[in-house]
C-alpha positions as CSV (number, residue, x, y, z in Angstrom):
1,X,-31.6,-4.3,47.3
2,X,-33.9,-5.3,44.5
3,X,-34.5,-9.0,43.8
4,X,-32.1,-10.4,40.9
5,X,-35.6,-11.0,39.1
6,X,-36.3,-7.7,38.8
7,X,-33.3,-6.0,37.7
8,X,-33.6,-4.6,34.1
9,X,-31.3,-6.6,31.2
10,X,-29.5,-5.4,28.2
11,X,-30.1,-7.0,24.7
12,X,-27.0,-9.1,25.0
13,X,-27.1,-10.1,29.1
14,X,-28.1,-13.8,27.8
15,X,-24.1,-13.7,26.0
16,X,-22.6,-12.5,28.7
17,X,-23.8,-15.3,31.2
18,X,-23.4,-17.7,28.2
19,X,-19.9,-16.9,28.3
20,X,-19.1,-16.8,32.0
21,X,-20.2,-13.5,32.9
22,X,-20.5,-12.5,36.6
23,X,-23.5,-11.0,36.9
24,X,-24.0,-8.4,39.3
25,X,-26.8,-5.5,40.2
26,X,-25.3,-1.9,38.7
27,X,-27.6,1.4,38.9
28,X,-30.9,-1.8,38.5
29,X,-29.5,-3.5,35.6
30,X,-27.6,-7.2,35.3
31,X,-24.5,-6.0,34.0
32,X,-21.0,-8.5,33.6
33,X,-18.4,-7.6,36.2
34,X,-16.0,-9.3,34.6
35,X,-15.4,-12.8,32.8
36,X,-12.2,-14.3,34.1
37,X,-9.9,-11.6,35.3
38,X,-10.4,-7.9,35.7
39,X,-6.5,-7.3,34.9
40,X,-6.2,-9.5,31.6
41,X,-9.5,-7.9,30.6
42,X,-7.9,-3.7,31.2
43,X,-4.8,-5.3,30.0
44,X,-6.1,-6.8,26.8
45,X,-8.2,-3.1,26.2
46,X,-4.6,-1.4,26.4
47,X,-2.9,-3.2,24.3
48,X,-5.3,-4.9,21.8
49,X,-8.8,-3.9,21.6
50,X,-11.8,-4.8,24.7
51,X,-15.3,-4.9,23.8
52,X,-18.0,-3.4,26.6
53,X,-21.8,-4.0,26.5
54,X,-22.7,-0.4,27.7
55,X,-26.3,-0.5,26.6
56,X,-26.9,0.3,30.5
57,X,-26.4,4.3,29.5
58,X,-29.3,6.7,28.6
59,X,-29.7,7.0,25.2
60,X,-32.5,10.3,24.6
61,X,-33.2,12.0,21.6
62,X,-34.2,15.3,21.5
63,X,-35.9,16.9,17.9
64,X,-38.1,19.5,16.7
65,X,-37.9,23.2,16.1
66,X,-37.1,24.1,19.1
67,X,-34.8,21.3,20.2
68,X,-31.7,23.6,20.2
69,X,-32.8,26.5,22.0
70,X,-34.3,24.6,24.6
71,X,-31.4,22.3,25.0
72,X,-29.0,25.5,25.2
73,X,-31.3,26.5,28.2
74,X,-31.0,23.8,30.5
75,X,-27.5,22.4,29.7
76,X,-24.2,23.7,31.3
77,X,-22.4,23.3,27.8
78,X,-23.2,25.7,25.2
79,X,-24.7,23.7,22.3
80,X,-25.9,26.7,19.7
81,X,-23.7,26.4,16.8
82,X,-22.6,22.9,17.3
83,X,-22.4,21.3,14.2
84,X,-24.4,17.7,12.8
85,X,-21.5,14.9,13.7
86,X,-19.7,16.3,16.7
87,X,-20.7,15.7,20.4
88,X,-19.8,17.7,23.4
89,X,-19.4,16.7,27.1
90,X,-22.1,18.5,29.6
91,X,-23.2,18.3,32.9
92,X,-26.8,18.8,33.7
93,X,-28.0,20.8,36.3
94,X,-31.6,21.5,38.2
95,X,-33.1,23.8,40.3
96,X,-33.8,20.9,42.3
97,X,-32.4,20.4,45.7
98,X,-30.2,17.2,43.4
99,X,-28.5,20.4,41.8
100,X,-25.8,18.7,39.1
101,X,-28.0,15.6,38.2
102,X,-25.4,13.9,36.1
103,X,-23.0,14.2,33.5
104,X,-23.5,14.0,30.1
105,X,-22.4,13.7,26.2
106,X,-24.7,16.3,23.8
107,X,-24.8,15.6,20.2
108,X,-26.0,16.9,17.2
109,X,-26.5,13.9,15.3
110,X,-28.0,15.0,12.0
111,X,-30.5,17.6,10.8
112,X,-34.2,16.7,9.8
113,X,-35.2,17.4,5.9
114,X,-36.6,20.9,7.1
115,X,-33.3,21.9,8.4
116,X,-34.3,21.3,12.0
117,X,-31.7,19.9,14.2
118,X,-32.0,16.1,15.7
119,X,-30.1,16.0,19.4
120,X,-28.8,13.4,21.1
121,X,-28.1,12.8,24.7
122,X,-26.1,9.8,26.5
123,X,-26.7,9.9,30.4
124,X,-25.5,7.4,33.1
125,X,-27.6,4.6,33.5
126,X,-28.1,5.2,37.4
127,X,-29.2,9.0,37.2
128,X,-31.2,8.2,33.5
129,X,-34.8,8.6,35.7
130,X,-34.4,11.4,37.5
131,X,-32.5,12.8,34.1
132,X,-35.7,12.0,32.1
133,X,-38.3,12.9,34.5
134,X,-36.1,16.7,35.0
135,X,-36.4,17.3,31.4
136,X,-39.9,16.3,30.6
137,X,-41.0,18.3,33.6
138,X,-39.0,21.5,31.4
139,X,-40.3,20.7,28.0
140,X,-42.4,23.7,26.6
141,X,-46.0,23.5,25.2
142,X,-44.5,22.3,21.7
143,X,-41.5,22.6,19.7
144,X,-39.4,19.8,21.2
145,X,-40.1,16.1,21.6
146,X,-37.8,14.2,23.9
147,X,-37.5,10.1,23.5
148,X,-35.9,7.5,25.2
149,X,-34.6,4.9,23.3
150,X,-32.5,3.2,26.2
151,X,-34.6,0.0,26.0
152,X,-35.1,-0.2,21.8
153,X,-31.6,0.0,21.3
154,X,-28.2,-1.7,22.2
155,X,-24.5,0.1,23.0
156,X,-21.7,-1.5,22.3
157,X,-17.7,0.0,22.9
158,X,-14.8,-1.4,21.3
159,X,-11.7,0.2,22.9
160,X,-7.6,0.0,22.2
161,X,-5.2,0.6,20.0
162,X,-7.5,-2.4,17.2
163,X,-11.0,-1.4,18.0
164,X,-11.1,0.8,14.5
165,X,-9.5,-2.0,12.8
166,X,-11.5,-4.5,13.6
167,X,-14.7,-2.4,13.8
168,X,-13.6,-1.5,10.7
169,X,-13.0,-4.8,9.3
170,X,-17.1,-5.3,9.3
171,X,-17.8,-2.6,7.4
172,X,-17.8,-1.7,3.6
173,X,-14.4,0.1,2.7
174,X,-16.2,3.8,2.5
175,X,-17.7,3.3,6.0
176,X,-14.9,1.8,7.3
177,X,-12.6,5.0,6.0
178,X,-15.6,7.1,7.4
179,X,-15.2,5.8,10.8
180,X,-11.3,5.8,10.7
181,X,-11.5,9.3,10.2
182,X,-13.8,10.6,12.9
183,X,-12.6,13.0,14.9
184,X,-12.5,12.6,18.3
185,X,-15.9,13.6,19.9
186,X,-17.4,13.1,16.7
187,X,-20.2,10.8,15.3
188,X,-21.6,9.4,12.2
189,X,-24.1,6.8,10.8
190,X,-22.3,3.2,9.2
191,X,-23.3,-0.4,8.7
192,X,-21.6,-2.2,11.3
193,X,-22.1,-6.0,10.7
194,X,-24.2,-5.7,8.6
195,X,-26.5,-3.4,10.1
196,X,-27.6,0.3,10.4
197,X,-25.4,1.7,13.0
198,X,-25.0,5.2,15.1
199,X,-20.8,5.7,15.4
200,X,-18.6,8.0,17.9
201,X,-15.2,8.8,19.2
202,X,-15.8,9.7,22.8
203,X,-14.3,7.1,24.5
204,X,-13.7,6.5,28.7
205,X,-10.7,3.8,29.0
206,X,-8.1,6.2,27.5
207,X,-7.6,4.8,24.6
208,X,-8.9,4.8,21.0
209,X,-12.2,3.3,19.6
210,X,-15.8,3.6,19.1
211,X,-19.1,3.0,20.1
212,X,-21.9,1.5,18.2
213,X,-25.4,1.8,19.3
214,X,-27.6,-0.4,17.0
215,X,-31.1,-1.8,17.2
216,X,-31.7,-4.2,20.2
217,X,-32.9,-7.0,18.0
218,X,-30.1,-7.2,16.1
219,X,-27.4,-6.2,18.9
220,X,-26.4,-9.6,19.8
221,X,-25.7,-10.6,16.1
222,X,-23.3,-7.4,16.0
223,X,-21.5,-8.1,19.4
224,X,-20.9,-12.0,17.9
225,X,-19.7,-10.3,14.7
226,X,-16.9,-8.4,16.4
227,X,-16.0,-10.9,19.0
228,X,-15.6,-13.2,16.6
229,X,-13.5,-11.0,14.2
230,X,-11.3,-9.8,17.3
231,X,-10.6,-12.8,19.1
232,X,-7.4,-13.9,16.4
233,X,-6.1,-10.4,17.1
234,X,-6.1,-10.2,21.0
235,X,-9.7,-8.7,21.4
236,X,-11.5,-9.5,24.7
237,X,-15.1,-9.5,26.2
238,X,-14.7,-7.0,28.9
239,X,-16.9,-6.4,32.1
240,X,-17.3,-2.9,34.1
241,X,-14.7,-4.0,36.6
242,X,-11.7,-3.4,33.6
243,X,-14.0,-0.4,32.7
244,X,-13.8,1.2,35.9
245,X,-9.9,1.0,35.9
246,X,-9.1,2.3,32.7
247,X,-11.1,4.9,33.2
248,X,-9.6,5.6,36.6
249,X,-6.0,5.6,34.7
250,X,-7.1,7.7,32.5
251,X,-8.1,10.4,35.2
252,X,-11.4,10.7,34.3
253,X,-14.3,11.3,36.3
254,X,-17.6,9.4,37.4
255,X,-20.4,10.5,38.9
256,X,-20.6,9.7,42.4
257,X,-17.2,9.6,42.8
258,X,-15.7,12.2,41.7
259,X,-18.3,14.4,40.5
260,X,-21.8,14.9,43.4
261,X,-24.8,16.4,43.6
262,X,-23.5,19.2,45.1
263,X,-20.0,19.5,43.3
264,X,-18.0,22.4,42.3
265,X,-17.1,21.4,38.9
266,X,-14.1,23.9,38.4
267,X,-12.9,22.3,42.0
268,X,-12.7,18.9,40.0
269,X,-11.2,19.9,36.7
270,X,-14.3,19.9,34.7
271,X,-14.7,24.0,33.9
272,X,-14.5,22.7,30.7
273,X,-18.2,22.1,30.3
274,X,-19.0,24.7,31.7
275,X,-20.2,27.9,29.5
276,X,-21.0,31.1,31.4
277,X,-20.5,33.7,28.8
278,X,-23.7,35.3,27.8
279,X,-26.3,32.4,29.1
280,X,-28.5,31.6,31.5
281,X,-29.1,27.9,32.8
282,X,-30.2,26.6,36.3
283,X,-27.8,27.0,39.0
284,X,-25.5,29.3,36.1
285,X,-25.1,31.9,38.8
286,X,-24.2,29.6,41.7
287,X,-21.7,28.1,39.1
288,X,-20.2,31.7,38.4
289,X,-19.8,32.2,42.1
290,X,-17.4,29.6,42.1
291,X,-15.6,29.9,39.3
292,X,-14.7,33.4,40.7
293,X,-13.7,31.6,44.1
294,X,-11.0,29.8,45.3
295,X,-12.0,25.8,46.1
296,X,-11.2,24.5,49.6
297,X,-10.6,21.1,48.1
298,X,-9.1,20.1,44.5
299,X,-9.2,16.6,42.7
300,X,-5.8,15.4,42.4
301,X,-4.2,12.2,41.3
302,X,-2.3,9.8,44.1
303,X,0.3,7.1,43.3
304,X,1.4,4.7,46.0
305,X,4.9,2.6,46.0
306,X,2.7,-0.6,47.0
307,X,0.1,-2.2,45.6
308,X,-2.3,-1.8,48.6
309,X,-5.4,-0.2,46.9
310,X,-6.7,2.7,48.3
311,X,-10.9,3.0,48.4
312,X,-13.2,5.5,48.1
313,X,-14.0,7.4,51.8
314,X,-10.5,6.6,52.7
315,X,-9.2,9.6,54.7
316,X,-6.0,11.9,53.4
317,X,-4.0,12.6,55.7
318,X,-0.8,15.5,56.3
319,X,0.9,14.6,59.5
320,X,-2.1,14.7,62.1
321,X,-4.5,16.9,60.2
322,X,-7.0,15.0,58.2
323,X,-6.7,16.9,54.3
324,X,-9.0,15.6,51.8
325,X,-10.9,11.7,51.0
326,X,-9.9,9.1,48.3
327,X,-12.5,9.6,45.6
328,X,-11.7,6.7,43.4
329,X,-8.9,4.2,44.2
330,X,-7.6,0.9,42.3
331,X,-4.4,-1.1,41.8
332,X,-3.2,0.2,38.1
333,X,-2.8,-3.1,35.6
334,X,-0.7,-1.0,33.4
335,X,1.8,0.9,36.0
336,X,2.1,-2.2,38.2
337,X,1.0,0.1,41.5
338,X,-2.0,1.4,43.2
339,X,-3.3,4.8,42.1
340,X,-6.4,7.3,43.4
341,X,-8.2,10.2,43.1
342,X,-9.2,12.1,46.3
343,X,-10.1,15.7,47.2
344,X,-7.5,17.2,49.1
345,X,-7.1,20.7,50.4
346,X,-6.1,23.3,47.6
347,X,-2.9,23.8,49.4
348,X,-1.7,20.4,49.6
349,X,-2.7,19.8,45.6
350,X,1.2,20.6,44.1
351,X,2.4,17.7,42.0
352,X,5.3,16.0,44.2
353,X,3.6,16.7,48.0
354,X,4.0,14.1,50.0
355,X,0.6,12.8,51.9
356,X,-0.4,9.6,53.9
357,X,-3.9,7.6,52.8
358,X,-5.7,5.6,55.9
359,X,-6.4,2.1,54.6
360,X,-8.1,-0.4,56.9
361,X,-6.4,1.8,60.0
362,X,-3.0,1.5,58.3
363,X,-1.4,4.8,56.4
364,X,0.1,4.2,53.6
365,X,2.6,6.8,52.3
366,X,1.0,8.4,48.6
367,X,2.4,11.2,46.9
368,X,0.2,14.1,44.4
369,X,1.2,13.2,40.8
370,X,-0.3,14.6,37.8
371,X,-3.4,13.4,36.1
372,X,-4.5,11.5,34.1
373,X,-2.0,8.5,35.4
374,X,-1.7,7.1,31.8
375,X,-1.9,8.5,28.3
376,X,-1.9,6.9,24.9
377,X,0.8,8.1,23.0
378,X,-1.2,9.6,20.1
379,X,-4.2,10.7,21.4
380,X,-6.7,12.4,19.4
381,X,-7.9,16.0,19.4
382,X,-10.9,16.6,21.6
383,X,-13.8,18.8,20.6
């Protein structure tokens, strides 16, 4: 493990020990944990608004003539004819023996003066390396310049049911209508606090919100701005331990859980970003070979009557015969009970089958239910 020393810190890491953060090493970087309590943190996100320092993620930027076409080469997502504001979830794939290097959102975030379009891309802050290095080994002769602005710039996510309200609540009145009517998997460009601002609608607790990536200089002014402007309304500073169970709640993957090196993505329920018609990207035939197959193993969602959490590498049982492994696995703030993900034989993956999870040599009796364990009541549109 690295020394604490040398892990790498976000713009606002001084706040969060300020304000009783625990620290802890994620993917090389001093990231909060938590503050007090994991559950009052997801709860507060669900029913209020939480506020994450993500500024961990990748942020590239990809511009020049050529950005588009090259982009549409390499990414499993088509991106030709996206238009400036919206963003699109990808994976991104090699002809590396890493095969899917990560997961990622592609945007087109405005066009340049000449009518050439400026592209964004937000990796995850472990796989952000090899993610870089990959495509600077691809870029062409000239046409496309890639940057990464990870360390010049902060990211900061306000999630729940008053993140637009109060986000909103810092802006002029025109900005603030701009933001409230984003799409989801949409961007745009605001003044948040008081300064310039990048704007989406993706999202990853299940619930509504934004996130605002700003200039590192001024990021800690901006986090204070909306802290203090949520606190009277039920807002909460919230670490990635609250982050990682809303998201599992909300059924959604996360690389190396879930989603491998070596995944089949339509096996997982992510066909979605994946465009075959008519293109040609790395590993696009391997990824056509098994969309025309039939997967041994499906991601399904478990619920359990107790609150006895299942891990990940817990074993999934059927009887005697070993069926599939716990991919994810949490107890669930909101439904009061434990809940997983796992991989379980394609046969076994009905909503209602009855299964038996192996947690610290005890089985616990689960049953497949269908994903994603919670939903909003009026979620947005996606792209």
């Amino acid at each position: 493990m690295e020394e604490h020393s040398a892990l790498l810190e976000t713009p606002l890491c001084r706040w969060h020990e300020a304000h009783g953060g625990r620290m802890v090493d994620f993917a090389g970087w001093k990231m909060p944990v938590q503050y007090a309590s994991i559950v009052d943190e997801h709860l507060a996100t669900r029913q209020a608004a939480g506020m994450f320092d993500v500024s961990h993620m990748g942020r590239l930027s990809i511009e020049g003539p050529q950005s588009l076409v090259w982009l549409e080469s390499l990414l499993t997502r088509r991106v030709t004819g996206i238009e400036p504001g919206r963003v699109r979830y990808t994976l991104i794939a090699s002809t590396l023996p890493a095969a899917i290097l990560d997961d990622a959102l592609v945007s087109r975030d405005r066009d340049a003066p000449d009518g050439t379009p400026c592209m964004g891309l937000v990796v995850n802050a472990s796989n952000r390396p090899r993610v870089v290095a990959w495509l600077r080994s691809q870029l062409p002769a000239s046409g496309v310049r890639l940057t990464d602005h990870t360390s010049s710039t902060a990211m900061i996510a306000v999630q729940g049911p008053l993140a637009i309200s109060v986000v909103g609540s810092l802006c002029s009145p025109g900005d603030a209508a701009r933001i409230a009517a984003l799409g989801n998997y949409s961007a745009t460009s605001a003044t948040v606090a008081g300064q310039p601002a990048a704007v989406s609608r993706t999202g990853y607790t299940g619930e509504d919100g934004v996130e605002i990536v700003v200039a590192a200089a001024v990021a800690e002014q901006v986090w204070n701005d909306i802290h203090t402007a949520g606190i009277p309304r039920g807002l909460r500073a919230c670490g990635l331990g609250a982050r990682d169970t809303l998201r599992l709640e909300a059924g959604m993957p996360l690389y190396g859980h879930e989603l491998r090196e070596e995944s089949d993505p339509f096996a997982i329920g992510l066909g979605l970003a994946i465009n075959l018609d008519g293109r040609s990207f790395p590993r696009s035939d391997i990824f056509a070979a098994e969309k025309a197959g039939q997967p041994a193993r499906v991601r399904v969602g478990l619920e359990f009557d107790s609150k006895r959490s299942a891990r990940e590498g817990n074993s999934v049982w059927d009887g005697q015969r070993e069926v599939g492994i716990v991919t994810s696995g949490s107890f669930s703030p909101t439904l009061g009970k434990a809940v997983a993900m796992a991989m379980v034989d394609e046969k076994l993956a009905a909503v209602g089958t009855s299964l038996d999870v192996l947690i610290r040599d005890t089985r616990q009796a689960a049953r497949v239910v269908p994903l994603p364990f919670y939903r909003r009541r009026k979620p947005t549109a996606q792209a």
